[in-house]
MIDOSE-1310 file (N, C-alpha, C; in nm, 2 decimals, decimal comma, always signed):
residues 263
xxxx	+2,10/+0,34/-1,65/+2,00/+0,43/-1,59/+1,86/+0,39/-1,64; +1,77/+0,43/-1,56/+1,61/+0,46/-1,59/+1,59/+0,52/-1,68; +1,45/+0,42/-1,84/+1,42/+0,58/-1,86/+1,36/+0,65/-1,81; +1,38/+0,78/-1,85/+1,32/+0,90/-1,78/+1,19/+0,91/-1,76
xxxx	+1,11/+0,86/-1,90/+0,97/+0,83/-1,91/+0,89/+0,69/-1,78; +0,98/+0,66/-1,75/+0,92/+0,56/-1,72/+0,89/+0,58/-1,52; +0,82/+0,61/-1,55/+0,69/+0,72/-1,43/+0,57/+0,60/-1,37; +0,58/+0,60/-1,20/+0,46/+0,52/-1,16/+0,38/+0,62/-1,05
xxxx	+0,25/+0,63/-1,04/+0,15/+0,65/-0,96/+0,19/+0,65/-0,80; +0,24/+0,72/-0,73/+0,23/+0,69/-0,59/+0,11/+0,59/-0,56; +0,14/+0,53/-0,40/-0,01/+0,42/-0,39/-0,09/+0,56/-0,32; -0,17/+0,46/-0,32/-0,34/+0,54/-0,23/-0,41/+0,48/-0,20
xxxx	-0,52/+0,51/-0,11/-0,60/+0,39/-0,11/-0,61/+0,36/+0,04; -0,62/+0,26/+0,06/-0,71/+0,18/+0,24/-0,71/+0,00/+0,20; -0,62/-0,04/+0,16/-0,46/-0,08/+0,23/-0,40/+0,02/+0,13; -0,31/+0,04/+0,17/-0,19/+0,16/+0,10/-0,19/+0,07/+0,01
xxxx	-0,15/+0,15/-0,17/-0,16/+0,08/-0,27/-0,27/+0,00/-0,35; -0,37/+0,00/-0,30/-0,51/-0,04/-0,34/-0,53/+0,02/-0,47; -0,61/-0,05/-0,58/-0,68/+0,05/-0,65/-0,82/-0,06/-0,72; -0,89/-0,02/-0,78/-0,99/-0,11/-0,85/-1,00/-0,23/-0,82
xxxx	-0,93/-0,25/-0,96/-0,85/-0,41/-0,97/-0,84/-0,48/-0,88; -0,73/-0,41/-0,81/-0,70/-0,50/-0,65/-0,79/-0,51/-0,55; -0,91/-0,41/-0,55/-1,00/-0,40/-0,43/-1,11/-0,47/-0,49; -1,11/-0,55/-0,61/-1,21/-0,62/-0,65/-1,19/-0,78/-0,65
xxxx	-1,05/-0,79/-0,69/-1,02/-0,91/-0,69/-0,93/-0,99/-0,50; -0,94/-0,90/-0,47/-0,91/-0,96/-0,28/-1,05/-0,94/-0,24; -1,15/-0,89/-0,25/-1,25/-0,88/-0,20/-1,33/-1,03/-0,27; -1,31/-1,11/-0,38/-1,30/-1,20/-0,41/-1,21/-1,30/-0,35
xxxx	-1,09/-1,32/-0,39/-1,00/-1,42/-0,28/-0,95/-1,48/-0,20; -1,00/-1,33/-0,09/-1,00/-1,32/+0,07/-1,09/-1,45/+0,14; -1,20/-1,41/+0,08/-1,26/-1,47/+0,18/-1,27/-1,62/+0,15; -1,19/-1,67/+0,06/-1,17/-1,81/+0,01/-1,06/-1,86/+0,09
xxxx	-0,95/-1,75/+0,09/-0,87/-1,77/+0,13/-0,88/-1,82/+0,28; -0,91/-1,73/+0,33/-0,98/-1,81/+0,47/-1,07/-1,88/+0,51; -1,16/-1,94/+0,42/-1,24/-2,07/+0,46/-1,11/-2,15/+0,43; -1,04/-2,16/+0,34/-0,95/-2,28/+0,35/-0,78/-2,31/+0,41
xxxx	-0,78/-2,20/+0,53/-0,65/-2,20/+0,58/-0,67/-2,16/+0,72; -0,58/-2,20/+0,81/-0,55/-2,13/+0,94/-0,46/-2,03/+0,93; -0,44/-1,93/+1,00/-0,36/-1,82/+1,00/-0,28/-1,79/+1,10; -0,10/-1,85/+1,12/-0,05/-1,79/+1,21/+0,07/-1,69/+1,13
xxxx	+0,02/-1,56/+1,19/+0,06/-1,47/+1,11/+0,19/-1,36/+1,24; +0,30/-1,39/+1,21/+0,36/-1,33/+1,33/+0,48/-1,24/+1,28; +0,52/-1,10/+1,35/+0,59/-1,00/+1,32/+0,56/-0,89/+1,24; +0,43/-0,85/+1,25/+0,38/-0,77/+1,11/+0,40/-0,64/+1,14
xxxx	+0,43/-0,61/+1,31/+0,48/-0,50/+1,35/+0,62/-0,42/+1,25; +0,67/-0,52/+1,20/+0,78/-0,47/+1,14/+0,77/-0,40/+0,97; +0,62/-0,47/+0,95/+0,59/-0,40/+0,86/+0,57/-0,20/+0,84; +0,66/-0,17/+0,74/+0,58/-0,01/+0,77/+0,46/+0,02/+0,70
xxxx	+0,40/+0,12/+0,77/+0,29/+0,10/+0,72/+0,24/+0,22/+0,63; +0,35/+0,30/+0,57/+0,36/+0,42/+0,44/+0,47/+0,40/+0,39; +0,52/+0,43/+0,29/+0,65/+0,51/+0,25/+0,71/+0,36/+0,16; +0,82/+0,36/+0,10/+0,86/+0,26/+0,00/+0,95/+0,15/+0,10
xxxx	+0,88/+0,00/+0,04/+1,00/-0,12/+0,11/+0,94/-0,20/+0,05; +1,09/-0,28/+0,03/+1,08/-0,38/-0,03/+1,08/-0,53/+0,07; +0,98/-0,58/+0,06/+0,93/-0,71/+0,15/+1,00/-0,86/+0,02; +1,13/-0,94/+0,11/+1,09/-1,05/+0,05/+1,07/-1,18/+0,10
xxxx	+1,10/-1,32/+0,02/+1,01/-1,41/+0,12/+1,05/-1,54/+0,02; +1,05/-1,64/+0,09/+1,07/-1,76/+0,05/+0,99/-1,86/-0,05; +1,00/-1,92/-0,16/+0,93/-1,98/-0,25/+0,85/-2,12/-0,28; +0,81/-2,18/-0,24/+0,77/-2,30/-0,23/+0,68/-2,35/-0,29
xxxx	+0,57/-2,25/-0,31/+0,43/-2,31/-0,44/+0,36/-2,17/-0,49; +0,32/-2,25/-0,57/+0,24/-2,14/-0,68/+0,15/-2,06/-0,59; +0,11/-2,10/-0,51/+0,00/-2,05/-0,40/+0,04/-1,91/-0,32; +0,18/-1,94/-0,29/+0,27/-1,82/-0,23/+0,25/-1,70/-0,23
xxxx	+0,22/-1,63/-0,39/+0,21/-1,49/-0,37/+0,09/-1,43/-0,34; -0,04/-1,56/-0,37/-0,16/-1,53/-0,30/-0,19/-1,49/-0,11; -0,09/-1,63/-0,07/-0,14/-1,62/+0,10/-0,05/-1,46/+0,11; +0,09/-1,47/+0,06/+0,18/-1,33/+0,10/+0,06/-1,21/+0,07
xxxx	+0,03/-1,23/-0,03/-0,03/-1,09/-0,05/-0,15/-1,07/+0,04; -0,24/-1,14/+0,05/-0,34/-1,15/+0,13/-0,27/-1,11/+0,29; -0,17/-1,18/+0,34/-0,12/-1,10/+0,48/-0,06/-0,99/+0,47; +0,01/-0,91/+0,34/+0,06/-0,84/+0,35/-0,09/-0,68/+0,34
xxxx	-0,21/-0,78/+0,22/-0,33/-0,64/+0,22/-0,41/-0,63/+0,36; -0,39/-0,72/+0,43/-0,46/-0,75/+0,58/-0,36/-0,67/+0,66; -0,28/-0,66/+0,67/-0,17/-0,55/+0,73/-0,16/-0,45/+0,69; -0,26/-0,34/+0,57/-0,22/-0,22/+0,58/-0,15/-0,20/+0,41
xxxx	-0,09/-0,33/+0,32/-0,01/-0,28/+0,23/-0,04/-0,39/+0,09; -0,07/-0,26/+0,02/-0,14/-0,34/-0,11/-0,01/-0,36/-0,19; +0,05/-0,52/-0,21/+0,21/-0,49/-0,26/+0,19/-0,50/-0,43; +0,31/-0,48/-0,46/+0,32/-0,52/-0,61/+0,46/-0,62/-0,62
xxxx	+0,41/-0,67/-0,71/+0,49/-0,83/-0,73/+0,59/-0,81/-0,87; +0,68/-0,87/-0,90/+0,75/-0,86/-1,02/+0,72/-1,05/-1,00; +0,61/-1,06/-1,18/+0,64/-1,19/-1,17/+0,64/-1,25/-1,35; +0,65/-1,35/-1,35/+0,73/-1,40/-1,50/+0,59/-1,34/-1,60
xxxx	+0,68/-1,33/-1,69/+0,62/-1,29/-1,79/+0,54/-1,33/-1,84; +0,57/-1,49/-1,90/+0,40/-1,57/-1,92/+0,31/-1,55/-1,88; +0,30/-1,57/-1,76/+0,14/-1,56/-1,69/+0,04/-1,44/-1,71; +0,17/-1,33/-1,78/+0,08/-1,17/-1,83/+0,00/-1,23/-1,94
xxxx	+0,04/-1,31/-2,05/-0,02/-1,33/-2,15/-0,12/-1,43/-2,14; -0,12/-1,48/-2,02/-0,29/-1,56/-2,03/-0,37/-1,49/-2,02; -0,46/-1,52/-2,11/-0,61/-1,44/-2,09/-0,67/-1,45/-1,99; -0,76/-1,29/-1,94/-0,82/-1,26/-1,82/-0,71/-1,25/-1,74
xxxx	-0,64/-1,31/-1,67/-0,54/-1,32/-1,57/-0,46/-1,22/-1,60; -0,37/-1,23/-1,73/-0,27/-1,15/-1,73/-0,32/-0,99/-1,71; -0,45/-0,99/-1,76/-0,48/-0,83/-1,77/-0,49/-0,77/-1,62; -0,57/-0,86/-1,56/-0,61/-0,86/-1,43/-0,45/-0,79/-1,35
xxxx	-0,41/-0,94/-1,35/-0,24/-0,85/-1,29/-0,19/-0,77/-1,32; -0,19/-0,71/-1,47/-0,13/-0,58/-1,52/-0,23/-0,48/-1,45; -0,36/-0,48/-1,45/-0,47/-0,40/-1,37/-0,43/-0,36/-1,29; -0,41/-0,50/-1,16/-0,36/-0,42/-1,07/-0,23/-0,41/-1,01
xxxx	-0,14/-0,34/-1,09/+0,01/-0,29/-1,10/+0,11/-0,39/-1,11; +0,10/-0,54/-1,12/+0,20/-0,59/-1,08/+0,27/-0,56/-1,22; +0,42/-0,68/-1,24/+0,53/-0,62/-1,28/+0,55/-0,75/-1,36; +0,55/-0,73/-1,53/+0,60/-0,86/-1,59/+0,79/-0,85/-1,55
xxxx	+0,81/-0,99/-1,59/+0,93/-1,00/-1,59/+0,96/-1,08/-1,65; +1,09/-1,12/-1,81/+1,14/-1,18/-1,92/+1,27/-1,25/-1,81; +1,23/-1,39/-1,76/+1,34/-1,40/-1,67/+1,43/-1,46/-1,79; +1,55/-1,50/-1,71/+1,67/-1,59/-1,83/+1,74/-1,54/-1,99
xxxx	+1,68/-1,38/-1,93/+1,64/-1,30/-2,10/+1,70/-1,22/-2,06; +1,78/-1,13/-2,19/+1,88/-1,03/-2,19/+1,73/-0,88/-2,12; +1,60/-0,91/-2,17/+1,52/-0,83/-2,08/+1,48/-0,81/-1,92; +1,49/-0,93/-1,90/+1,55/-0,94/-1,71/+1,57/-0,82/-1,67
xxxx	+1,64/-0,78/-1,70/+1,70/-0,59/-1,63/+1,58/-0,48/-1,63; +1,54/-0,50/-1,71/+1,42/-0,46/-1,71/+1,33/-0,43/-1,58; +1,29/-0,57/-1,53/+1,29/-0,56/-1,41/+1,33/-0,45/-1,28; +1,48/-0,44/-1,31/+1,54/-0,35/-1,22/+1,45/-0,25/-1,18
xxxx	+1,47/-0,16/-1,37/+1,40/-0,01/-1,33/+1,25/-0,04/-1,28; +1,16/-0,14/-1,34/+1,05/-0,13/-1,29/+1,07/-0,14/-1,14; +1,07/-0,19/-1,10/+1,11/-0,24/-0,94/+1,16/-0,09/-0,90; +1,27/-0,03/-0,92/+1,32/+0,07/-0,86/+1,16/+0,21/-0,89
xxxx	+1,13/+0,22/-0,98/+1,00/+0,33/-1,04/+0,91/+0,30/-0,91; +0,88/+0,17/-0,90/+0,82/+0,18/-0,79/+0,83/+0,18/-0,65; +0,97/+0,15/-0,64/+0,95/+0,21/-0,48/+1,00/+0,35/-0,50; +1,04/+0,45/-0,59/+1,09/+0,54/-0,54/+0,93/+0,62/-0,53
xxxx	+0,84/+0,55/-0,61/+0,66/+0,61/-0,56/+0,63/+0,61/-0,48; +0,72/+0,47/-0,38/+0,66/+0,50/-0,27/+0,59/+0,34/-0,20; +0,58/+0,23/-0,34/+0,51/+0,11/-0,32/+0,59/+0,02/-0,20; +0,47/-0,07/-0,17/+0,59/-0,22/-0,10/+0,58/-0,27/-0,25
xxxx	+0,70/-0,31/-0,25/+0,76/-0,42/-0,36/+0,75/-0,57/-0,31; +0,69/-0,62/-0,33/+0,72/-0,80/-0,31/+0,83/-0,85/-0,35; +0,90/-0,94/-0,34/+1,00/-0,97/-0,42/+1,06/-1,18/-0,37; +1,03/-1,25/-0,49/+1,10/-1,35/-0,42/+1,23/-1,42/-0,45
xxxx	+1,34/-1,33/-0,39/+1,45/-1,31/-0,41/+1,54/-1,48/-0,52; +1,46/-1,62/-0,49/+1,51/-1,72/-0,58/+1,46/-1,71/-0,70; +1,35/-1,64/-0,73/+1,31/-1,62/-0,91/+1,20/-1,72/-0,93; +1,22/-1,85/-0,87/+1,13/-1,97/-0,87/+1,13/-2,05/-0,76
xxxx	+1,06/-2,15/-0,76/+1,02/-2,21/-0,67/+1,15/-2,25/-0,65; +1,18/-2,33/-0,48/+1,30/-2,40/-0,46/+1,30/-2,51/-0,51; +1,43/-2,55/-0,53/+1,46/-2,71/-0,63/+1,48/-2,78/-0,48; +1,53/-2,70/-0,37/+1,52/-2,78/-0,27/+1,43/-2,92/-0,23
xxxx	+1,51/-3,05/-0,23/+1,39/-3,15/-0,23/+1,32/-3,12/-0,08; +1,40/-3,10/-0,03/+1,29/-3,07/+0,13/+1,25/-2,92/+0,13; +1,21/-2,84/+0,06/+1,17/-2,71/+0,03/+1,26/-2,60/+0,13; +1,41/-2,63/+0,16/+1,43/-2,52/+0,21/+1,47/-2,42/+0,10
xxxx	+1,51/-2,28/+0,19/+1,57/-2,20/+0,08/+1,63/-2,25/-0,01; +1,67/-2,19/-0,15/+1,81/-2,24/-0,23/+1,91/-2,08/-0,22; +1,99/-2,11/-0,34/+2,09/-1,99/-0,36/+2,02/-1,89/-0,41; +2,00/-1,80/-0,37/+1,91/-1,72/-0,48/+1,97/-1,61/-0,59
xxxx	+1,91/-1,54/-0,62/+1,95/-1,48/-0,77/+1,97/-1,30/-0,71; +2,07/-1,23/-0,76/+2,12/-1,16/-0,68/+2,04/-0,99/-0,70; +1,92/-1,00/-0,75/+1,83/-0,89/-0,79/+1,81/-0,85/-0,69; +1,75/-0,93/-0,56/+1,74/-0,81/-0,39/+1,83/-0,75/-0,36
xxxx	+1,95/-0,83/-0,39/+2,05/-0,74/-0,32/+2,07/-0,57/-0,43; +2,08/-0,62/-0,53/+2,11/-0,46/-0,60/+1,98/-0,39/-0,58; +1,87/-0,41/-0,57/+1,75/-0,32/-0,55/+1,77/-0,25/-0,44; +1,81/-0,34/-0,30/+1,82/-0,32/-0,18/+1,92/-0,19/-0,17
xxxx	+2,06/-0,27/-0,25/+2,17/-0,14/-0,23/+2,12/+0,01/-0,33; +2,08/-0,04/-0,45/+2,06/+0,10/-0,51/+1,95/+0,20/-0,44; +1,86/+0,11/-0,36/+1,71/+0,20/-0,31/+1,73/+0,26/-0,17; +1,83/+0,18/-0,10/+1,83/+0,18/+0,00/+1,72/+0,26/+0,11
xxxx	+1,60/+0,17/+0,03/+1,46/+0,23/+0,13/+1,50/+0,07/+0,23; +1,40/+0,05/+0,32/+1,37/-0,11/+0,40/+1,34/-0,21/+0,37; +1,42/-0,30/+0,37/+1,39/-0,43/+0,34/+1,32/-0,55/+0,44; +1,24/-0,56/+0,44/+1,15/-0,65/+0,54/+1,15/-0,81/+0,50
xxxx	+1,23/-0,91/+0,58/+1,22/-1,05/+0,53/+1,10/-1,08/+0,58; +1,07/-1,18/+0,50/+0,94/-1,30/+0,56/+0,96/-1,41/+0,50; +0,92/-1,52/+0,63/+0,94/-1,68/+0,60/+0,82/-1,74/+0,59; +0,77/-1,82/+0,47/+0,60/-1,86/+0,51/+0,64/-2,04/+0,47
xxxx	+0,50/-2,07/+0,54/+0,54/-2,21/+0,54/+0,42/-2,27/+0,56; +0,32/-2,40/+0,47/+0,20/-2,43/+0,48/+0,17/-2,40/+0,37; +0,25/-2,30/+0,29/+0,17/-2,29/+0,15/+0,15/-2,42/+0,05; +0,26/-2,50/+0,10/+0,30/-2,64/+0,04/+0,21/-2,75/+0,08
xxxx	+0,11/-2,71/+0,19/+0,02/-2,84/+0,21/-0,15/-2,78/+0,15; -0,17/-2,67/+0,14/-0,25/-2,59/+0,09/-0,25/-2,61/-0,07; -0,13/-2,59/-0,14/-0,10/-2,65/-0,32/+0,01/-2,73/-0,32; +0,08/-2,85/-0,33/+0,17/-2,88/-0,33/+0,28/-2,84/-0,44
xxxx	+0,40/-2,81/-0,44/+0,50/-2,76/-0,52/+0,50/-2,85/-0,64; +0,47/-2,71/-0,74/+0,43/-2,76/-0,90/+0,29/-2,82/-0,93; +0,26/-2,81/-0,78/+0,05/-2,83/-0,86/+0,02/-2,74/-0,85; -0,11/-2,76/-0,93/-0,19/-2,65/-0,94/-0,35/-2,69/-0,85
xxxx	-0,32/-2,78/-0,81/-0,53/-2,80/-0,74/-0,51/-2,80/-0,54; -0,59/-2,71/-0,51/-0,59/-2,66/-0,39/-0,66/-2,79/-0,32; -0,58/-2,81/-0,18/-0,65/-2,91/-0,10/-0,81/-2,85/-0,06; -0,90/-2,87/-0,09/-0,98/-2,84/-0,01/-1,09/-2,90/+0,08
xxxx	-1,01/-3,02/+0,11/-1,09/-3,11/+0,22/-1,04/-3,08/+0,35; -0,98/-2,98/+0,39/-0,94/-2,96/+0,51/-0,84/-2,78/+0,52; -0,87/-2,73/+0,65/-0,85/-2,63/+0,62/-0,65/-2,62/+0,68; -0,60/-2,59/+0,57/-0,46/-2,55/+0,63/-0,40/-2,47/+0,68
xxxx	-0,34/-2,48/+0,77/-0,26/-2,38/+0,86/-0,11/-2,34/+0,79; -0,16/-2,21/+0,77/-0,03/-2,11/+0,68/+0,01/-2,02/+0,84; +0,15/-2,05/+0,81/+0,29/-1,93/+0,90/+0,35/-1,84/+0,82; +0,32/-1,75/+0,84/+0,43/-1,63/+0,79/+0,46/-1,56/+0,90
xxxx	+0,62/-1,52/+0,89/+0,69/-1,41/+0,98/+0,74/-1,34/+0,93; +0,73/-1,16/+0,99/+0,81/-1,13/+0,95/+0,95/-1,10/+1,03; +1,09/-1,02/+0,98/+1,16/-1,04/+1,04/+1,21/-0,86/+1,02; +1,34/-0,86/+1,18/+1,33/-0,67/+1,14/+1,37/-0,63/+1,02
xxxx	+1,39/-0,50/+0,96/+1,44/-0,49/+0,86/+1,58/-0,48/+0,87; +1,59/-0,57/+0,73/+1,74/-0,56/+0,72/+1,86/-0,48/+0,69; +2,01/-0,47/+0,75/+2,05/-0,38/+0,71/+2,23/-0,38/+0,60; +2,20/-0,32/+0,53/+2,31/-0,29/+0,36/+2,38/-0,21/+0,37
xxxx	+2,36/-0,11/+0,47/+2,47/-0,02/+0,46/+2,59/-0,06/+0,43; +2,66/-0,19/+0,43/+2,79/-0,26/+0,42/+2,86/-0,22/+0,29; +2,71/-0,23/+0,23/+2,74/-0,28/+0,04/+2,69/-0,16/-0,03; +2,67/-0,05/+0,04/+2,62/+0,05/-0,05/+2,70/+0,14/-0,13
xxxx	+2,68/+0,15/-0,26/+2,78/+0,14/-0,34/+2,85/+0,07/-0,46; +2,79/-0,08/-0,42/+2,85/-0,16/-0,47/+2,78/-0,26/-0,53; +2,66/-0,16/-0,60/+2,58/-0,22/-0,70/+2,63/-0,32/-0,79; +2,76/-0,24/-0,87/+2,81/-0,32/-0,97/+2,93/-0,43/-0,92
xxxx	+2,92/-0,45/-0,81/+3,02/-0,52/-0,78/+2,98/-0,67/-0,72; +3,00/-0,76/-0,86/+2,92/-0,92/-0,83/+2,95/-1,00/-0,69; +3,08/-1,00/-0,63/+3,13/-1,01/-0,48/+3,04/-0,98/-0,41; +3,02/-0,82/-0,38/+2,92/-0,79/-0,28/+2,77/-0,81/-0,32
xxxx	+2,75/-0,85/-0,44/+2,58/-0,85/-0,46/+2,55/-0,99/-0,40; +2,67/-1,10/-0,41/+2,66/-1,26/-0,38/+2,66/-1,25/-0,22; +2,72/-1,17/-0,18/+2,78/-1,20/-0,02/+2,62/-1,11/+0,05; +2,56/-1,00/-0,02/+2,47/-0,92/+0,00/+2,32/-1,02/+0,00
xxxx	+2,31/-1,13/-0,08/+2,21/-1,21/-0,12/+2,25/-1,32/-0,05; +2,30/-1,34/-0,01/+2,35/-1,46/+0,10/+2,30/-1,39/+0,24; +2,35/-1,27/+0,31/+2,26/-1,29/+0,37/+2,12/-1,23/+0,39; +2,03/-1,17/+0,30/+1,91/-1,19/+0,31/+1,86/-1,35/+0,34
xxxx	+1,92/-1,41/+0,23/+1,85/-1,54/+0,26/+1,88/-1,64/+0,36; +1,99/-1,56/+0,43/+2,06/-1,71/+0,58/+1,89/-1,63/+0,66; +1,86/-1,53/+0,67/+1,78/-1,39/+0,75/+1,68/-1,51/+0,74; +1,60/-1,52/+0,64/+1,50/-1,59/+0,60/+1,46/-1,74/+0,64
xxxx	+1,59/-1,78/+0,59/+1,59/-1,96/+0,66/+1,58/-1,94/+0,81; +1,70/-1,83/+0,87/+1,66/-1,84/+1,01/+1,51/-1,86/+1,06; +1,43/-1,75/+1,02/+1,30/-1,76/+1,03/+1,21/-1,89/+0,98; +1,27/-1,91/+0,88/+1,18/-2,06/+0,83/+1,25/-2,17/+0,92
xxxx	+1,37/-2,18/+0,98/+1,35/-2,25/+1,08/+1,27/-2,28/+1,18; +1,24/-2,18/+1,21/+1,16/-2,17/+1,34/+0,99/-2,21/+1,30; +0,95/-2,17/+1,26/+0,81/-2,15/+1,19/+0,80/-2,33/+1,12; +0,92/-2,40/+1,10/+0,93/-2,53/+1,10/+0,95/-2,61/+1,17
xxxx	+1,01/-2,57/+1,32/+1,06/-2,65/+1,45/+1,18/-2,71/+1,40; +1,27/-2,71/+1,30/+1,40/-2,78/+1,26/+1,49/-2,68/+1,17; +1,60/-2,78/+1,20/+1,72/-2,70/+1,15/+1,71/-2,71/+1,02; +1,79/-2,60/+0,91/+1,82/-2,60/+0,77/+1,93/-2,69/+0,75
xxxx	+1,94/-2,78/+0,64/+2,11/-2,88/+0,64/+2,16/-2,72/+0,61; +2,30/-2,80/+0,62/+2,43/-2,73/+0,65/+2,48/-2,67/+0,51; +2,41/-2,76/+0,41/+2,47/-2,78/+0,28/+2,39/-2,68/+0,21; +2,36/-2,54/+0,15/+2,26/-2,52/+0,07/+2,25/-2,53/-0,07
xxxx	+2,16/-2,57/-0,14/+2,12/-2,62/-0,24/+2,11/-2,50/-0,37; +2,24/-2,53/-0,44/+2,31/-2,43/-0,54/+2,22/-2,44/-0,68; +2,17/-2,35/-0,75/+2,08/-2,44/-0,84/+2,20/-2,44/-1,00; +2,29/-2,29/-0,94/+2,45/-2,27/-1,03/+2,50/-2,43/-1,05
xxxx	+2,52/-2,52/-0,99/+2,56/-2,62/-0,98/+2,48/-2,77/-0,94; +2,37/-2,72/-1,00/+2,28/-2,86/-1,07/+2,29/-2,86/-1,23; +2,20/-2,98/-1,26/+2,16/-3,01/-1,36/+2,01/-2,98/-1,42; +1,96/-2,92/-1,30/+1,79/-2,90/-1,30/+1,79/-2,77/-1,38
xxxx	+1,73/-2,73/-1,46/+1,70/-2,61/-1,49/+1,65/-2,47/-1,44; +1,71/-2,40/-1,46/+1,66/-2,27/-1,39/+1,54/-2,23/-1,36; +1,47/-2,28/-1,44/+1,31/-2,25/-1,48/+1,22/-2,32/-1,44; +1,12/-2,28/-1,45/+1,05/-2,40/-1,49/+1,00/-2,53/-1,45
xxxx	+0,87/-2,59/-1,48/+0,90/-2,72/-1,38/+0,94/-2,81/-1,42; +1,03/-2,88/-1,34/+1,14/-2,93/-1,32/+1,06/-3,12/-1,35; +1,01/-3,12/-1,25/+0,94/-3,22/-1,20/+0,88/-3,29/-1,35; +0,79/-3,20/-1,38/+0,71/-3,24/-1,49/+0,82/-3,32/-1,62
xxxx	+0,92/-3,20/-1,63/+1,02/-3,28/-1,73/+1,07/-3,42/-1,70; +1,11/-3,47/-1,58/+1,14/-3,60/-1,52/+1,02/-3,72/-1,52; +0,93/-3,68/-1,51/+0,81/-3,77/-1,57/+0,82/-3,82/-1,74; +0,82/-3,72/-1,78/+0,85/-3,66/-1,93/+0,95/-3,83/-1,97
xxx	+1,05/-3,76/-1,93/+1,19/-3,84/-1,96/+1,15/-4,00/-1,92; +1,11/-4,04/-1,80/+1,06/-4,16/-1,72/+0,93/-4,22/-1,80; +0,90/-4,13/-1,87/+0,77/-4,21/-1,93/+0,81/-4,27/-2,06
C-alpha cells in the first residue's frame, strides 16, 4: 500500500498542471524548441484534456521528454515525468525538475517501487503522468521499440484511469541516441502520434500477477510500434529486441562502455 502521508496537489493552471517552475522554464524552451524543429504533430484529439491519464511513448534520445512534453504543454497538459534519479542530483537542474513536480526514480534498486505510489498519488490528483514504459533508451540498433519493463502495465491496471499511447520519431536526428549536443544547423522535423486510449479491462485485477503484467506490457508496446510504424513508412522486424536476454546492460550508456573496452 501507499503511504498515507504521501499526498499531491491536484493540477491547475492554463495548460492543466502548470505551475511557476514549469511556466517559466517552457516559456524558455519553447521557443527554442521551435526555431530548431518541424512539427508533425497528429492525434492529439485523443488527448483528455482534464481529469487523470497516463500518456506513454517510445524512447530513443535524451531529447524525448523535452519535444513530448512541449506537445503534450501545447495541447492543454502540463505532464509530470517519473525520471532517474541522478539527474535530481545535478545542480540547478535537479531542483528545477523537482520544482516543477516531476518524479525521481532509484531504477535497478530495491527503491524502484517507490515509483509506483508516486506515480499512482499522482494520477489519483488528477495529473497526466508521462511514462516511458522501456525505463531507457532502446538498445534497439535500429531504434525500434524493445521489451519493456512491466511498470505501465500495473499503474494502468491498478489506476485504471486512460492510457494514451504515443509514437515520436525525429527526436534522433534533432540529438542522436546517447549524445548530448543538439543539431543545430538545420531545423528537424519531429512526429508524434497519438493513439486511442487503450484498453485493460482484461487484466484488472491482476496487478500481482507477472503473466498478465508481461502479456499487459506487450501489448501497450505492439500499440506503439504500430504507430511508430507508420510515422516511419516501414515495418518493425518480426524479432523484438529482449534487453532480458542481452548482454548490454540495463542501464545506462551502453555505447560509451564499448568505446571504453575498444580503446
Amino acid at each position: 500500500m501507499r503511504p498515507a502521508d504521501l499526498k499531491v496537489a491536484p493540477p491547475s493552471g492554463n495548460p492543466l498542471g502548470t505551475n511557476p517552475t514549469f511556466k517559466l522554464f517552457a516559456a524558455i524552451l519553447i521557443p527554442i524548441l521551435r526555431a530548431l524543429t518541424k512539427r508533425e504533430w497528429r492525434g492529439l484529439e485523443n488527448l483528455p484534456k482534464s481529469g487523470p491519464v497516463i500518456v506513454c511513448c517510445n524512447h530513443i534520445s535524451y531529447i524525448d521528454v523535452l519535444v513530448f512534453a512541449h506537445c503534450l504543454y501545447s495541447n492543454g497538459r502540463a505532464p509530470r515525468f517519473l525520471g532517474k534519479e541522478s539527474i535530481f542530483k545535478v545542480p540547478v537542474v535537479g531542483k528545477v525538475l523537482a520544482a516543477s513536480g516531476q518524479v525521481p526514480v532509484a531504477r535497478e534498486t530495491s527503491g524502484a517501487s517507490h515509483a509506483i505510489d508516486s506515480a499512482l498519488a499522482l494520477i489519483e490528483a488528477g495529473h497526466c503522468l508521462g511514462v516511458y514504459p522501456e525505463g531507457t533508451l532502446t538498445r534497439d540498433e535500429n531504434l525500434w521499440p524493445m521489451v519493456a519493463k512491466t511498470g505501465i502495465a500495473r499503474l494502468a491496471i491498478m489506476s485504471r484511469v486512460p492510457v494514451v499511447p504515443f509514437a515520436q520519431w525525429g527526436d534522433n536526428d534533432l540529438m542522436p541516441r546517447y549524445s548530448t549536443k543538439l543539431v543545430f544547423w538545420r531545423r528537424t522535423k519531429i512526429k508524434i502520434q497519438a493513439g486511442k486510449p487503450l484498453n485493460f479491462a482484461k487484466w484488472y485485477g491482476k496487478e500481482d500477477d507477472q503473466a498478465a503484467l508481461v502479456e499487459a506490457t506487450a501489448y501497450v508496446m505492439a500499440e506503439i510500434t504500430k504507430m511508430l510504424e507508420e510515422l516511419r513508412g516501414e515495418l518493425a522486424p518480426a524479432e523484438i529486441f529482449d534487453p532480458h536476454k542481452s548482454d548490454l546492460p540495463r542501464t545506462g550508456n551502453f555505447m560509451k562502455n564499448k568505446k571504453r573496452k575498444s580503446s
